[in-house]
PDB file of N, CA, C and O in Angstrom:
ATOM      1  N   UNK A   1     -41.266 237.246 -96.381  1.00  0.00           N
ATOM      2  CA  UNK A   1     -42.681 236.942 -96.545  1.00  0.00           C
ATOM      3  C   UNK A   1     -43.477 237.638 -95.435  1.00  0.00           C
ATOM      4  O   UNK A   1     -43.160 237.360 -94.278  1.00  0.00           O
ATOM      5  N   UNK A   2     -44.606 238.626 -95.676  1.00  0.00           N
ATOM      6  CA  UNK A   2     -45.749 238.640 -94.967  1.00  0.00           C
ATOM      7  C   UNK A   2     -46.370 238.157 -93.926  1.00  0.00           C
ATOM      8  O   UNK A   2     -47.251 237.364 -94.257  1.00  0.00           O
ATOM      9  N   UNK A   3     -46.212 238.394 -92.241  1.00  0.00           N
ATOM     10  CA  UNK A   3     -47.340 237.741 -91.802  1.00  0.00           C
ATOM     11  C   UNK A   3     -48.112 238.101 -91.129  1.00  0.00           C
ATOM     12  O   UNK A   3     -48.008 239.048 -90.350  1.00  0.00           O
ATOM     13  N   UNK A   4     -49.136 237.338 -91.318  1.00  0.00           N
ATOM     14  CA  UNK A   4     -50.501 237.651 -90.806  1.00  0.00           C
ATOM     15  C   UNK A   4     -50.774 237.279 -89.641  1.00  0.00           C
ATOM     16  O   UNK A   4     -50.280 236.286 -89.107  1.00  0.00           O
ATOM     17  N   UNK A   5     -51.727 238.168 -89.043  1.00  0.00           N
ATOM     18  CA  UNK A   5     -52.301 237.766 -87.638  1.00  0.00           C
ATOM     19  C   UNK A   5     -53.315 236.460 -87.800  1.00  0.00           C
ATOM     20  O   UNK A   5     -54.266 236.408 -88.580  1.00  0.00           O
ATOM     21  N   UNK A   6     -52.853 235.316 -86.793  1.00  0.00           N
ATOM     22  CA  UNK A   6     -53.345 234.256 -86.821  1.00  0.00           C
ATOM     23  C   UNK A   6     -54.497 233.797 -86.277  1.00  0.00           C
ATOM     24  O   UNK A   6     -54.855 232.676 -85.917  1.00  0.00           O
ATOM     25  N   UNK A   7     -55.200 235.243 -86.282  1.00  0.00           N
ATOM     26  CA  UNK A   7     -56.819 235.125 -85.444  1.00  0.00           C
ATOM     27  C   UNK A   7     -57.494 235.491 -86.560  1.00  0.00           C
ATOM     28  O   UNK A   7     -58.151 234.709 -87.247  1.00  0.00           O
ATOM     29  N   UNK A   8     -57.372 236.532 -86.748  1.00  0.00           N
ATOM     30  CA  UNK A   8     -58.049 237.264 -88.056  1.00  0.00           C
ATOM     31  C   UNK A   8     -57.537 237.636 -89.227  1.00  0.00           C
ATOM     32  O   UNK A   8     -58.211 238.423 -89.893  1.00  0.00           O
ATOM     33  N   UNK A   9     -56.222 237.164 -89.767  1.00  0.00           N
ATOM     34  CA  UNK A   9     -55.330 237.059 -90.583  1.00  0.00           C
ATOM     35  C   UNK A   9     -55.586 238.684 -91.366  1.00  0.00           C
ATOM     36  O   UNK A   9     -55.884 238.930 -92.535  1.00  0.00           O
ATOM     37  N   UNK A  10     -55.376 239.473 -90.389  1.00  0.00           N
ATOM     38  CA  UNK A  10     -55.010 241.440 -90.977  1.00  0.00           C
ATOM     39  C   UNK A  10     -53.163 241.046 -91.394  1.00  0.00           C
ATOM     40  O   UNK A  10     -52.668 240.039 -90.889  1.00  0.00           O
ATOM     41  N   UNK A  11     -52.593 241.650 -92.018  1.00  0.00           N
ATOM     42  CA  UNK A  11     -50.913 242.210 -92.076  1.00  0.00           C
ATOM     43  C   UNK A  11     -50.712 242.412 -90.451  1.00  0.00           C
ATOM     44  O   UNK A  11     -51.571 242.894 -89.712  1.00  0.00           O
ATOM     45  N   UNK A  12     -49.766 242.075 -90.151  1.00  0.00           N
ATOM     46  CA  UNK A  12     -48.748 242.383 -88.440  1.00  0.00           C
ATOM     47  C   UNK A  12     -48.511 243.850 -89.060  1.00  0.00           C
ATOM     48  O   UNK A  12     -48.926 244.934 -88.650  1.00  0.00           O
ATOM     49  N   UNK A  13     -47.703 243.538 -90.193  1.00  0.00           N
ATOM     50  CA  UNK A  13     -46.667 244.852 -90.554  1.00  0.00           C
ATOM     51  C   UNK A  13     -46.368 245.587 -91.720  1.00  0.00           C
ATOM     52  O   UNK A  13     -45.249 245.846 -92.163  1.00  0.00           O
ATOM     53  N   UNK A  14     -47.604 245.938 -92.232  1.00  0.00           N
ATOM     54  CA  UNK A  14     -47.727 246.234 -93.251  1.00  0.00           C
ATOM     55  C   UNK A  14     -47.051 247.551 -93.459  1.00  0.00           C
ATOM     56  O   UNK A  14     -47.288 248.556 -92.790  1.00  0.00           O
ATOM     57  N   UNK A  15     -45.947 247.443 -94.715  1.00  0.00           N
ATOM     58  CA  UNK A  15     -45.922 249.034 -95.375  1.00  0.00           C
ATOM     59  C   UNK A  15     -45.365 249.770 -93.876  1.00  0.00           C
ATOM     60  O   UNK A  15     -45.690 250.889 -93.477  1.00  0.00           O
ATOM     61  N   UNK A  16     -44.497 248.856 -93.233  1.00  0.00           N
ATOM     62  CA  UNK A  16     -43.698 249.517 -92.201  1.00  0.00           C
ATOM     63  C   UNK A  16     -44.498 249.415 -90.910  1.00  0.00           C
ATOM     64  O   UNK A  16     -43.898 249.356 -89.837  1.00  0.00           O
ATOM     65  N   UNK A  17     -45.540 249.397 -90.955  1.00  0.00           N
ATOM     66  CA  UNK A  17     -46.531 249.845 -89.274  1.00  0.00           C
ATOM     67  C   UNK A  17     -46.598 248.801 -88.665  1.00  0.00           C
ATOM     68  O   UNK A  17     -46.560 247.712 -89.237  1.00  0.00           O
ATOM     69  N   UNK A  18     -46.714 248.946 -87.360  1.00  0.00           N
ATOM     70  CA  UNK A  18     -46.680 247.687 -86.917  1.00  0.00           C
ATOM     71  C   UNK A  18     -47.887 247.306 -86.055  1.00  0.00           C
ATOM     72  O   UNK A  18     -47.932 247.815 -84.935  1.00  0.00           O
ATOM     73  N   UNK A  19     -48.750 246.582 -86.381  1.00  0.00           N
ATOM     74  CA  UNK A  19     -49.437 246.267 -86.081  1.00  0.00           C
ATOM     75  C   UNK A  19     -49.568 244.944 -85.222  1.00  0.00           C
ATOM     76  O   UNK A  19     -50.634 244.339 -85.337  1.00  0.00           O
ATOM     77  N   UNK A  20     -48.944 244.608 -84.672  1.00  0.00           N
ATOM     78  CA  UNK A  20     -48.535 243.366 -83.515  1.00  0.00           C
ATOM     79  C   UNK A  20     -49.446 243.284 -82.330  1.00  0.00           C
ATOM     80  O   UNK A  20     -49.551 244.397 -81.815  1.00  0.00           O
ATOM     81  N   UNK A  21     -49.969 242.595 -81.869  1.00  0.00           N
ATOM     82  CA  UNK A  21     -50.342 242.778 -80.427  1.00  0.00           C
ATOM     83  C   UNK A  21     -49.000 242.515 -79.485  1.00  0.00           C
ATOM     84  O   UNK A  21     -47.804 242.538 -79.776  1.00  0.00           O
ATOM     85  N   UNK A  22     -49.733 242.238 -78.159  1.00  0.00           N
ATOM     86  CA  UNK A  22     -48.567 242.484 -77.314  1.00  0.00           C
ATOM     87  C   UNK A  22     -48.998 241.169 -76.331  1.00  0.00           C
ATOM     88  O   UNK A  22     -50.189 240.866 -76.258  1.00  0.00           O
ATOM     89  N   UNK A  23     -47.931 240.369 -75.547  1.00  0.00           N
ATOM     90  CA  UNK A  23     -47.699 239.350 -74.546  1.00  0.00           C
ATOM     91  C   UNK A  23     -47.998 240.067 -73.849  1.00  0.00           C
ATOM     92  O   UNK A  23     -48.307 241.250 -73.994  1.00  0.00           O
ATOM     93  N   UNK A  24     -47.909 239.012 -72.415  1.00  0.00           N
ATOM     94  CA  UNK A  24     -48.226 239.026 -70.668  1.00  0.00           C
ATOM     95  C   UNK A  24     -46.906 239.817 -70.361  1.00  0.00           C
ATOM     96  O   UNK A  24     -46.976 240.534 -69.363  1.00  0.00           O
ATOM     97  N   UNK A  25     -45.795 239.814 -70.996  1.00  0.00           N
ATOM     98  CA  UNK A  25     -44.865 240.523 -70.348  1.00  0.00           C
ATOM     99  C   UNK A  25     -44.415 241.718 -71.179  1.00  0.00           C
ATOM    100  O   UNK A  25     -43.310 242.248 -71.059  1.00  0.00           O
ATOM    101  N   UNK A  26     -45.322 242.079 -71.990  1.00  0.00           N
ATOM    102  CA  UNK A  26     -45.177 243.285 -73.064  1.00  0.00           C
ATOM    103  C   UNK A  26     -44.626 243.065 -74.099  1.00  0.00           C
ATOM    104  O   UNK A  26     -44.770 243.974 -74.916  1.00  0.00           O
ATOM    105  N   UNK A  27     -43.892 242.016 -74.512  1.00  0.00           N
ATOM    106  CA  UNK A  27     -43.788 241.724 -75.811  1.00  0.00           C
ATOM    107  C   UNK A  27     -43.912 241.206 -76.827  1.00  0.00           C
ATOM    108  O   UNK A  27     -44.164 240.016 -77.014  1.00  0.00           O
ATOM    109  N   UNK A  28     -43.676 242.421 -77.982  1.00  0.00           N
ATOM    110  CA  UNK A  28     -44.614 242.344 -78.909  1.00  0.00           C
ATOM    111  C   UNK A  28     -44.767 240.587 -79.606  1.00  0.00           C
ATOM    112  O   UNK A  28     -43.856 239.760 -79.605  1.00  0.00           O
ATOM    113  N   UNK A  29     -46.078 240.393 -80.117  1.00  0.00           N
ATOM    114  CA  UNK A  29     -46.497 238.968 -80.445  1.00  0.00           C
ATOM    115  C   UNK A  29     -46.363 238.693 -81.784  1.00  0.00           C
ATOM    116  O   UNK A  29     -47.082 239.403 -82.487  1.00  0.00           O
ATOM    117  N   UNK A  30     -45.751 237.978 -82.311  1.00  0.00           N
ATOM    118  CA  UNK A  30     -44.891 237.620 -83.795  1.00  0.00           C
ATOM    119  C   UNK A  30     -46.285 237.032 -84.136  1.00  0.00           C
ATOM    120  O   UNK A  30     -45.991 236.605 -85.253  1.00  0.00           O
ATOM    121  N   UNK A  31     -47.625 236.693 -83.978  1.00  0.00           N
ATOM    122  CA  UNK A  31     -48.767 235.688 -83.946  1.00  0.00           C
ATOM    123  C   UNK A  31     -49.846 236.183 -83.980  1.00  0.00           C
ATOM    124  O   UNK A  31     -50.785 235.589 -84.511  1.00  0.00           O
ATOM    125  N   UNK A  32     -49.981 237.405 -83.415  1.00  0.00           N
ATOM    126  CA  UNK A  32     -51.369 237.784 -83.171  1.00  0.00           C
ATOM    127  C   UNK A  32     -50.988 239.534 -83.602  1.00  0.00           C
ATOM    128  O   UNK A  32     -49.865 240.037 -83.640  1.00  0.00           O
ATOM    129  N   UNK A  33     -52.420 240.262 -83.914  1.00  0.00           N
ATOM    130  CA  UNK A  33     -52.226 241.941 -83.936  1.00  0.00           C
ATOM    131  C   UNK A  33     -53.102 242.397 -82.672  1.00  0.00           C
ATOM    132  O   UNK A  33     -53.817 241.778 -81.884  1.00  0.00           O
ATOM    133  N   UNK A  34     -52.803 243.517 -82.792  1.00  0.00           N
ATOM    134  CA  UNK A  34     -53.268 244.271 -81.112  1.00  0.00           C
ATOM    135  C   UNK A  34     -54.754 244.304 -81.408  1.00  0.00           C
ATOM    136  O   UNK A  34     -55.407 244.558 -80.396  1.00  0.00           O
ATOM    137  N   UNK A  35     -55.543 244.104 -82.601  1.00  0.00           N
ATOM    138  CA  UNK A  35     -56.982 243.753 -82.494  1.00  0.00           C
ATOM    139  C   UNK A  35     -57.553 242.871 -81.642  1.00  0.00           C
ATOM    140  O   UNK A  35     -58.663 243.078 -81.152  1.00  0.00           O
ATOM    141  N   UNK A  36     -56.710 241.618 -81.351  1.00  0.00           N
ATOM    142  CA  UNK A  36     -56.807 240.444 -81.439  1.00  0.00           C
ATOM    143  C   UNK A  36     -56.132 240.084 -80.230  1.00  0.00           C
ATOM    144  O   UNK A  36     -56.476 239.235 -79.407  1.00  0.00           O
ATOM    145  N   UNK A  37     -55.403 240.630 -80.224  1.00  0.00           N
ATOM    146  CA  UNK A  37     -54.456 240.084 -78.290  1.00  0.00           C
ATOM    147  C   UNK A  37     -53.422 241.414 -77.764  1.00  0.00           C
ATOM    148  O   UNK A  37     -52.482 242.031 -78.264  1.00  0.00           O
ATOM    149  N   UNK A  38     -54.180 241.456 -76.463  1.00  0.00           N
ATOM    150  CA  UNK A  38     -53.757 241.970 -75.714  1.00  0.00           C
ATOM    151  C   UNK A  38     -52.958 241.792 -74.050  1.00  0.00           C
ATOM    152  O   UNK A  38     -53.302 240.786 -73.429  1.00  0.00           O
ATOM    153  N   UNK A  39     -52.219 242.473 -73.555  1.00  0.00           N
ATOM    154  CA  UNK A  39     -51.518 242.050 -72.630  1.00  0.00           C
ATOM    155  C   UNK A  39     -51.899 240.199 -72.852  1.00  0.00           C
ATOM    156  O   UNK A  39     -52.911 239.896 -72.220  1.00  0.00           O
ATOM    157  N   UNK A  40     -51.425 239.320 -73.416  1.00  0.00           N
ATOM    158  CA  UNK A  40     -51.198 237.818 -73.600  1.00  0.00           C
ATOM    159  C   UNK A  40     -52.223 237.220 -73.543  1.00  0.00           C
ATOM    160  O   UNK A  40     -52.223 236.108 -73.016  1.00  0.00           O
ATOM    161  N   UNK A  41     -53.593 237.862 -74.147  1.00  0.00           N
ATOM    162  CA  UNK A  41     -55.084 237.247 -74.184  1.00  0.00           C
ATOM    163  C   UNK A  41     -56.178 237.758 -75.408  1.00  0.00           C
ATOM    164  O   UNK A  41     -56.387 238.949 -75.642  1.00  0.00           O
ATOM    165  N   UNK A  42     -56.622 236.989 -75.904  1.00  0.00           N
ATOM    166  CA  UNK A  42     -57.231 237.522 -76.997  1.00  0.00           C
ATOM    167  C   UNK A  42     -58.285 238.678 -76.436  1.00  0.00           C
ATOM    168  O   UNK A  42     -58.795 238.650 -75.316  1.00  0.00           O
ATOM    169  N   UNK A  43     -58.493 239.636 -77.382  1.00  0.00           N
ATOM    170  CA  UNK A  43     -59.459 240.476 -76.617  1.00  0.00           C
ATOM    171  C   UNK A  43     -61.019 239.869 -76.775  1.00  0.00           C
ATOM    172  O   UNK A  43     -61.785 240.040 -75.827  1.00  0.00           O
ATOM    173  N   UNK A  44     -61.317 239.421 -77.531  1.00  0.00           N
ATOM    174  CA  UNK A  44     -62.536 238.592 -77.255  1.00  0.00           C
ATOM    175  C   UNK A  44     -62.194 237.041 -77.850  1.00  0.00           C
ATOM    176  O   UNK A  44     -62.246 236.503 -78.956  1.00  0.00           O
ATOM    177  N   UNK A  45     -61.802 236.624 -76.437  1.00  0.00           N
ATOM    178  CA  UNK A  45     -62.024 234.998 -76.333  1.00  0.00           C
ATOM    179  C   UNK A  45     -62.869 234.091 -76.854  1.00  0.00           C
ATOM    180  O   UNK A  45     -62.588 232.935 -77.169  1.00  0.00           O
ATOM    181  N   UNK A  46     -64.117 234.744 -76.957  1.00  0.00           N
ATOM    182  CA  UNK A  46     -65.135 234.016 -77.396  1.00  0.00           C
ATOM    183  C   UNK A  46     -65.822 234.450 -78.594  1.00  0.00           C
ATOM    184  O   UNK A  46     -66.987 234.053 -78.604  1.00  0.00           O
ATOM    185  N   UNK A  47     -65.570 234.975 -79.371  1.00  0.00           N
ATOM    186  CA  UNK A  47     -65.842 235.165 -80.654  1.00  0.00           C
ATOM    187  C   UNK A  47     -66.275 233.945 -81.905  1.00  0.00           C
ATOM    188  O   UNK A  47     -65.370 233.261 -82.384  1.00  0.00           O
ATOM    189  N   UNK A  48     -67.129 233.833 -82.176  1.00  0.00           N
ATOM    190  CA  UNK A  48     -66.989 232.618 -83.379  1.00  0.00           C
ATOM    191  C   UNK A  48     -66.561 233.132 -84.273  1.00  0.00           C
ATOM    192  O   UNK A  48     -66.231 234.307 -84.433  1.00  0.00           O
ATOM    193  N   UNK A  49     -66.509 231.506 -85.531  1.00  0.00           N
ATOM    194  CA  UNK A  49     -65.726 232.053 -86.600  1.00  0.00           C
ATOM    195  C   UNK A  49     -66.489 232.915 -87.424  1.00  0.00           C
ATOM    196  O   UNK A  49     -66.010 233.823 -88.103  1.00  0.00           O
ATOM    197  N   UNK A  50     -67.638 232.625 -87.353  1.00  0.00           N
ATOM    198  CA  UNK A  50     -68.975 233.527 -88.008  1.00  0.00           C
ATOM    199  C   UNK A  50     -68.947 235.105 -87.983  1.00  0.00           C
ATOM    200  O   UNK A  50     -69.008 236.007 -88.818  1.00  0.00           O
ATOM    201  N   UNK A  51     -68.810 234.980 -86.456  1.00  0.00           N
ATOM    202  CA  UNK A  51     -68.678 236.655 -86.070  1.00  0.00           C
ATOM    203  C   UNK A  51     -67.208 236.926 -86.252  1.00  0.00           C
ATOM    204  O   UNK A  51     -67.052 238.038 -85.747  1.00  0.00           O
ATOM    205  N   UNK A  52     -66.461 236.653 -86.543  1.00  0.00           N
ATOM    206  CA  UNK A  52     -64.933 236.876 -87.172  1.00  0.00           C
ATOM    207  C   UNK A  52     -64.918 237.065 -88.552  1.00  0.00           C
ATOM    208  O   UNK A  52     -64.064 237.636 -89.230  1.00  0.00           O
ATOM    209  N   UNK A  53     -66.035 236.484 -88.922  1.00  0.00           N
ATOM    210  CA  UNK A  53     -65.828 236.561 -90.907  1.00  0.00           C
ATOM    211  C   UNK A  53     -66.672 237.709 -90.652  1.00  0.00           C
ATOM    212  O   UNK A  53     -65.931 238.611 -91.042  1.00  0.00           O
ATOM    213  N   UNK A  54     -67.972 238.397 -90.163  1.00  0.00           N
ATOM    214  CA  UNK A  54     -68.212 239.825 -90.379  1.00  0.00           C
ATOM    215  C   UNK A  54     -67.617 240.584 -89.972  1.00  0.00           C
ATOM    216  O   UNK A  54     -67.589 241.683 -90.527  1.00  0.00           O
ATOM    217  N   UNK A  55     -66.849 240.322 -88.778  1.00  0.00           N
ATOM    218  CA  UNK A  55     -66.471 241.749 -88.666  1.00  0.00           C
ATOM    219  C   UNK A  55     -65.249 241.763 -89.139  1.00  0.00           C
ATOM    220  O   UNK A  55     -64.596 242.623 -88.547  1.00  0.00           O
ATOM    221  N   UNK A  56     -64.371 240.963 -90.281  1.00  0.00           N
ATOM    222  CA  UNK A  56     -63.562 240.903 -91.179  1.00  0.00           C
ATOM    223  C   UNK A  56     -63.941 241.977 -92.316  1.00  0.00           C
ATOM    224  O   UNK A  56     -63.447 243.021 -92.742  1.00  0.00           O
ATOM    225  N   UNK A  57     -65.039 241.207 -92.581  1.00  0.00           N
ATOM    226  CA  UNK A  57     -65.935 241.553 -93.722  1.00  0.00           C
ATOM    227  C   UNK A  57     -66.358 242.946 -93.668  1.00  0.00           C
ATOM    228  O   UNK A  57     -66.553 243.491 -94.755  1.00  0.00           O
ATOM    229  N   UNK A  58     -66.549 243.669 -92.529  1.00  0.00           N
ATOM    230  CA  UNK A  58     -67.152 244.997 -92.385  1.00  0.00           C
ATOM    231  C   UNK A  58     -65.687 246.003 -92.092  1.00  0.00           C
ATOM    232  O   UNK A  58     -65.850 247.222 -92.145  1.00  0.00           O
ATOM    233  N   UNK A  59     -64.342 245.479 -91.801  1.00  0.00           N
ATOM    234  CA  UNK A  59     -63.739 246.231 -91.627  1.00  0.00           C
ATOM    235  C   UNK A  59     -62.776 246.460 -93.427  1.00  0.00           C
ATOM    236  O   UNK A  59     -62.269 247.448 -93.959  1.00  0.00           O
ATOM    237  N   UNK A  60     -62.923 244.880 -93.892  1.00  0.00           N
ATOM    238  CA  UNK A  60     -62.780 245.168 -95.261  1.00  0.00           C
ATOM    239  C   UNK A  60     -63.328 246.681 -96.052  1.00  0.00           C
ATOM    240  O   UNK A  60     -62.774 247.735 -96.365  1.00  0.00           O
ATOM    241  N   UNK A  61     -64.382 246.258 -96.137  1.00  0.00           N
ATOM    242  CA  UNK A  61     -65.448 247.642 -96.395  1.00  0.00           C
ATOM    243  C   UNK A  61     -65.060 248.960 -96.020  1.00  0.00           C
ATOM    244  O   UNK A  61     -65.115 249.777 -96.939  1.00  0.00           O
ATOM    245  N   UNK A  62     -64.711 249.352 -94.992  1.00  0.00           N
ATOM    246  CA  UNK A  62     -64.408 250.581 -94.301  1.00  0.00           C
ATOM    247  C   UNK A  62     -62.618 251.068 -94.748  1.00  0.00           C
ATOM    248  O   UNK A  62     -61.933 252.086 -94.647  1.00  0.00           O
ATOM    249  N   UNK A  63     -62.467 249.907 -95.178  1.00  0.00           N
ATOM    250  CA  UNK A  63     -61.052 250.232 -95.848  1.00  0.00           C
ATOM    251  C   UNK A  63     -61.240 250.802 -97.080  1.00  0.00           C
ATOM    252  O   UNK A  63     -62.309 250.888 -97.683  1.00  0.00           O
ATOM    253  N   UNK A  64     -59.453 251.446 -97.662  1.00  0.00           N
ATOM    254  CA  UNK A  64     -59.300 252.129 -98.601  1.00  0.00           C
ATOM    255  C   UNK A  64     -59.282 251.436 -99.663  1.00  0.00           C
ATOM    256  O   UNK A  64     -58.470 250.511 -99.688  1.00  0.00           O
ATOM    257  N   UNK A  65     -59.997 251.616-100.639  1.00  0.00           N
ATOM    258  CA  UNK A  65     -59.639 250.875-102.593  1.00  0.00           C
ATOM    259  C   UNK A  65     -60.765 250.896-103.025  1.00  0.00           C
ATOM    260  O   UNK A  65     -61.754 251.475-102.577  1.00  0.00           O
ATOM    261  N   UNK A  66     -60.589 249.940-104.364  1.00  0.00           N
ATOM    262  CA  UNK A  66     -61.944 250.293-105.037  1.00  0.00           C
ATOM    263  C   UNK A  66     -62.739 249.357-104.853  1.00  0.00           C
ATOM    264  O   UNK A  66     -62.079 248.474-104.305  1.00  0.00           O
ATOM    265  N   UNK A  67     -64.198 248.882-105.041  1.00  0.00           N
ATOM    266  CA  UNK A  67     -65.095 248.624-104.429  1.00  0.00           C
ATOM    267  C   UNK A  67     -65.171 247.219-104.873  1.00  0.00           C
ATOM    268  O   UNK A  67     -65.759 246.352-104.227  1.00  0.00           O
ATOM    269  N   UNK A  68     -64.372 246.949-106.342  1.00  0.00           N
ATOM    270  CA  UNK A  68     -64.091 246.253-107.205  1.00  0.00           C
ATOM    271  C   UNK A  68     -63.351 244.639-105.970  1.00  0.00           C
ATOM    272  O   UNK A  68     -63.785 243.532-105.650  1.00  0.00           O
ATOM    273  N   UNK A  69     -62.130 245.422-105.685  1.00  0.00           N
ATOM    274  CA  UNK A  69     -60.988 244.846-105.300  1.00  0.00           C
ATOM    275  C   UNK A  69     -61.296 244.131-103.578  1.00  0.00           C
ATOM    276  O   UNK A  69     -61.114 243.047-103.024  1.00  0.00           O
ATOM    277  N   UNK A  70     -61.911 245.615-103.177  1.00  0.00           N
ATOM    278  CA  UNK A  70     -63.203 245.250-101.872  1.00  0.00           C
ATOM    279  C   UNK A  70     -64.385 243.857-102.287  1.00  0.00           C
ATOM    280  O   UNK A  70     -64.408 242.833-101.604  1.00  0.00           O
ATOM    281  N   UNK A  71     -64.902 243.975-102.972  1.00  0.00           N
ATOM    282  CA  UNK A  71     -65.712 242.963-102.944  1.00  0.00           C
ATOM    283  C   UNK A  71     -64.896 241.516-103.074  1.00  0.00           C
ATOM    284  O   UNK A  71     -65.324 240.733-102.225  1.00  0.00           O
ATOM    285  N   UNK A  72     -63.864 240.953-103.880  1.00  0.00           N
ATOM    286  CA  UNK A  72     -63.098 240.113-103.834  1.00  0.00           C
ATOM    287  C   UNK A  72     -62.649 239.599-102.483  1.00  0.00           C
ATOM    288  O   UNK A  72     -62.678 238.473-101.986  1.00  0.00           O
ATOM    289  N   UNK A  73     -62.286 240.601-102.106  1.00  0.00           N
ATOM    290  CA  UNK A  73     -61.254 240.516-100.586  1.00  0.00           C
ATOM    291  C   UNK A  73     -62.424 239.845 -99.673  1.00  0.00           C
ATOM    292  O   UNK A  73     -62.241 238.873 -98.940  1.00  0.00           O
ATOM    293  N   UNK A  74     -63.470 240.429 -99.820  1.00  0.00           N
ATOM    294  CA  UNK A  74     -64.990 240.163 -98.536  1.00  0.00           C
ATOM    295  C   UNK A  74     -64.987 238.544 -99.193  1.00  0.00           C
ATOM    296  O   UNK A  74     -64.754 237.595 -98.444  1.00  0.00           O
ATOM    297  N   UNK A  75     -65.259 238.350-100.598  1.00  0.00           N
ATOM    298  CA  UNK A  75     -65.402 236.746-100.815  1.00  0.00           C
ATOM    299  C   UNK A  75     -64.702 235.770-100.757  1.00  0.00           C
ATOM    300  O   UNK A  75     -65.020 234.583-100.693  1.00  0.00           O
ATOM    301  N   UNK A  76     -63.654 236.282-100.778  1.00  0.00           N
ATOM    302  CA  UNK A  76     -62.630 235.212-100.413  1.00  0.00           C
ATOM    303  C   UNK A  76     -62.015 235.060 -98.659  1.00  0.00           C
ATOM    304  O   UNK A  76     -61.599 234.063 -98.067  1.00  0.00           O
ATOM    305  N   UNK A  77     -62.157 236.318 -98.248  1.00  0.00           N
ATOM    306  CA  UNK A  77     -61.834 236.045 -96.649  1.00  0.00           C
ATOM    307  C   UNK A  77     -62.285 235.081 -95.794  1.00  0.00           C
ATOM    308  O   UNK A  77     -61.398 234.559 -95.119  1.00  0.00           O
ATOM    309  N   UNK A  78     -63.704 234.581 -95.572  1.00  0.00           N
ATOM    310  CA  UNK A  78     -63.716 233.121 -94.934  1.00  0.00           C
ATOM    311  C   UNK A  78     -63.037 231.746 -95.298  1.00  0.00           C
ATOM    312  O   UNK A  78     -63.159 230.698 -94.663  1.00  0.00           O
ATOM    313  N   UNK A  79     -62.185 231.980 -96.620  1.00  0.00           N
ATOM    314  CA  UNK A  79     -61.160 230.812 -96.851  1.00  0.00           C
ATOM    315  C   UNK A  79     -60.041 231.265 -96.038  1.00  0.00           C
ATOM    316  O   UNK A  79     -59.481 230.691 -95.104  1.00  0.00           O
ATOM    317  N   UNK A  80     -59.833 232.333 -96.534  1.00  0.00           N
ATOM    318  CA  UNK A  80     -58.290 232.669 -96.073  1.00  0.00           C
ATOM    319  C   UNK A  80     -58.288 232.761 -94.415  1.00  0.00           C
ATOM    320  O   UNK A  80     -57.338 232.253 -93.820  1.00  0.00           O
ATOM    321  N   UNK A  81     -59.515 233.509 -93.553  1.00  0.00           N
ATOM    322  CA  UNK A  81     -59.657 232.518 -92.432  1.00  0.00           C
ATOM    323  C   UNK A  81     -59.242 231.421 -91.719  1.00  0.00           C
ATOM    324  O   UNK A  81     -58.558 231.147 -90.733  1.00  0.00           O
ATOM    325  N   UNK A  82     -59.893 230.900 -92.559  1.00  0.00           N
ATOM    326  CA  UNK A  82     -59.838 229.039 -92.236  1.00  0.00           C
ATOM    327  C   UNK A  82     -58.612 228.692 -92.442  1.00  0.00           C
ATOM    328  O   UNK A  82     -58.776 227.492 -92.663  1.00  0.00           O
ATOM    329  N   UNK A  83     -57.462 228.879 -92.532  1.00  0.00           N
ATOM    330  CA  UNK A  83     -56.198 228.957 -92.906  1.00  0.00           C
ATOM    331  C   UNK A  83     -55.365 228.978 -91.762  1.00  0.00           C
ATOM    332  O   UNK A  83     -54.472 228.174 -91.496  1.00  0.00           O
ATOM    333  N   UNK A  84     -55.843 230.273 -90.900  1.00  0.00           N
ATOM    334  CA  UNK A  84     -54.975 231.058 -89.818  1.00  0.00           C
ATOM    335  C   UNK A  84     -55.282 229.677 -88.597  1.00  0.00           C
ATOM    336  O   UNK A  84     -56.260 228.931 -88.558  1.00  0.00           O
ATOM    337  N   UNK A  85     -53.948 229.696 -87.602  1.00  0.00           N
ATOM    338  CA  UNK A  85     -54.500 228.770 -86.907  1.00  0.00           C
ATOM    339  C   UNK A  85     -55.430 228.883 -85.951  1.00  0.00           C
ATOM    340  O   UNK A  85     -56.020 227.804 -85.916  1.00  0.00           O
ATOM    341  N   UNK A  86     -55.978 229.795 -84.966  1.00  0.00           N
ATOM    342  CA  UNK A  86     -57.330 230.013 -84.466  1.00  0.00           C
ATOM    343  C   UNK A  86     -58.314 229.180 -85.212  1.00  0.00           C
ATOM    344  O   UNK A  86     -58.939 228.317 -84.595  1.00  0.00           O
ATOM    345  N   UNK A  87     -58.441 229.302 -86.053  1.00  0.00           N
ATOM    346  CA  UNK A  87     -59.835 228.323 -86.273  1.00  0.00           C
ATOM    347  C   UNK A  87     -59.451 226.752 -86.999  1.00  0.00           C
ATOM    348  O   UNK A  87     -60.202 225.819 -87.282  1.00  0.00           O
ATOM    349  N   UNK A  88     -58.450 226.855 -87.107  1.00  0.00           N
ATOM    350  CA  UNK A  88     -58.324 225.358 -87.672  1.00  0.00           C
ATOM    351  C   UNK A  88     -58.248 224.100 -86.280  1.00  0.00           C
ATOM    352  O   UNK A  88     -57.527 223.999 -85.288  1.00  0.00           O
ATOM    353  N   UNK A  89     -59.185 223.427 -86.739  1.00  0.00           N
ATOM    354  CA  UNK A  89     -59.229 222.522 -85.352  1.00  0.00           C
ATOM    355  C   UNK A  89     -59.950 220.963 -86.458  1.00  0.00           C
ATOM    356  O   UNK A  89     -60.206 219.888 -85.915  1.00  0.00           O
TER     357      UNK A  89
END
């Protein structure tokens, strides 16, 4: 099974790449992607969930497919969000 980064729920490892962030002692984070944490700290700590669903939403967009499949992905991402544990409280 798939997993997702638990800040902003992108693929870790999609289609082979690895997209992981990295711990305090360099290794790689089974939890988070290197968007999202670096050397063992999120790169922006203080982010809301608000500003996490656009710039979800805007990197959706800038991705590859059809505009069709894009628009789905943008409407449904503040659920699938709310999911990851970062924001569930």
């Amino acid at each position: 099974m798939e997993k997702f980064c638990q800040s902003c729920a992108m693929p870790l490892m999609p289609k082979g790449q690895d997209f992981r962030g990295n711990n305090a002692d360099a290794s790689k984070s089974d939890t988070y992607c290197y968007l999202c944490y670096l050397n063992g700290q999120f790169t922006e700590p203080n982010i809301t969930f608000e500003e996490m669903v656009a710039k979800g939403q805007k990197g959706i967009e800038a991705s590859p497919g059809n505009a069709i499949s894009k628009w789905l992905m943008k409407k449904s991402y503040p659920m699938i969000l709310k999911k990851v544990s970062r924001w569930q409280s």
